[in-house]
N, C-alpha and C positions, 0 to 999 in steps of 0.2 A: 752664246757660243755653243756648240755642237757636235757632231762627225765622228770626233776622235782626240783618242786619248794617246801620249806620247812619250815613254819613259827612255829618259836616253842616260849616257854619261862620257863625257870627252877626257881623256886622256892628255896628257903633255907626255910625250917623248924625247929623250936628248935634249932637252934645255939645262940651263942651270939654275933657271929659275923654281924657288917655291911648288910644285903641284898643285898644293890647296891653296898659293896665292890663286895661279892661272884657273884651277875651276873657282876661284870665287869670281873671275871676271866672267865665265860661261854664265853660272847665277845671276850676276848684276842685267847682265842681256834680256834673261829668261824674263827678268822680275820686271827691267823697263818693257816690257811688250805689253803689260796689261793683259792678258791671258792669263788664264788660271790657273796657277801653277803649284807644285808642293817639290822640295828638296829633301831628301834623307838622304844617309852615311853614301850610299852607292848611285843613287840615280836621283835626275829630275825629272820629275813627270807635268805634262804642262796638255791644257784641256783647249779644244778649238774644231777648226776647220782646217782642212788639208793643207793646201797654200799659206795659210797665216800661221801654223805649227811648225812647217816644214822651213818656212822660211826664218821662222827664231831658230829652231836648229842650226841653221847653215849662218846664221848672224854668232850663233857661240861659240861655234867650232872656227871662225874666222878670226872670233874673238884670239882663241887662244891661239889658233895659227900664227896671228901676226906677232906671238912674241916664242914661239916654241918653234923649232925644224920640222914637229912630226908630230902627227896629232891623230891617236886614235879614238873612235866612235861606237858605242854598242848601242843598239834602238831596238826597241820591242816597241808595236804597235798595234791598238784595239782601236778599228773600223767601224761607229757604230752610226750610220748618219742618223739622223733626227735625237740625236738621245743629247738631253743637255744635263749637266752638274755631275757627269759620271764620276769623276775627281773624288766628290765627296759622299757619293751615294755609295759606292762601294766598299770603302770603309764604314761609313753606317751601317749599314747591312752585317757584316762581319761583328761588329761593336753589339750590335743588338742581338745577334745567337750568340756570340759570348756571355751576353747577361740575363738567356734565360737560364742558363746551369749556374 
């Protein structure tokens, strides 16, 4: 996997449903794709190729569509073609200037 890295997070709007149920169904989406993904408090971020990124995106936000009225989306997106494992090199990186101090 490659390209680009994808940190989104979907929203449920006006349901009455749970929130952290409905993002846990955007999750379950992310994690069946097989892509390389990482979830914290605010965003998923999920590592690939334009097309097969974008298209789990639009598989989670369908996700929760189909049980929510209104479903908001925020996306930050890093472009980097040929670059692969960015997911986890970039907190590497960080982890490692933190423990030369």
């Amino acid at each position: 996997m490659s390209g680009m890295l994808v940190a989104f997070s979907v929203t449920p709007l006006g349901g009455s449903e749970s929130v952290g149920d409905l993002v846990a169904e955007a999750v379950r989406v992310v994690r069946a794709s097989g892509l390389p993904n990482r979830t914290d408090a605010m965003f998923t971020t999920i590592e690939g190729e334009w097309d097969e990124v974008m298209a789990v995106v639009k598989q989670a936000v369908d996700a929760v569509a189909a049980r929510a009225p209104r479903v908001s989306v925020t996306l930050k997106a890093d472009v980097r073609p040929g670059v692969t494992g960015a997911l986890d090199a970039k907190v590497a990186h960080v982890e490692r200037r933190l423990a030369e101090r």
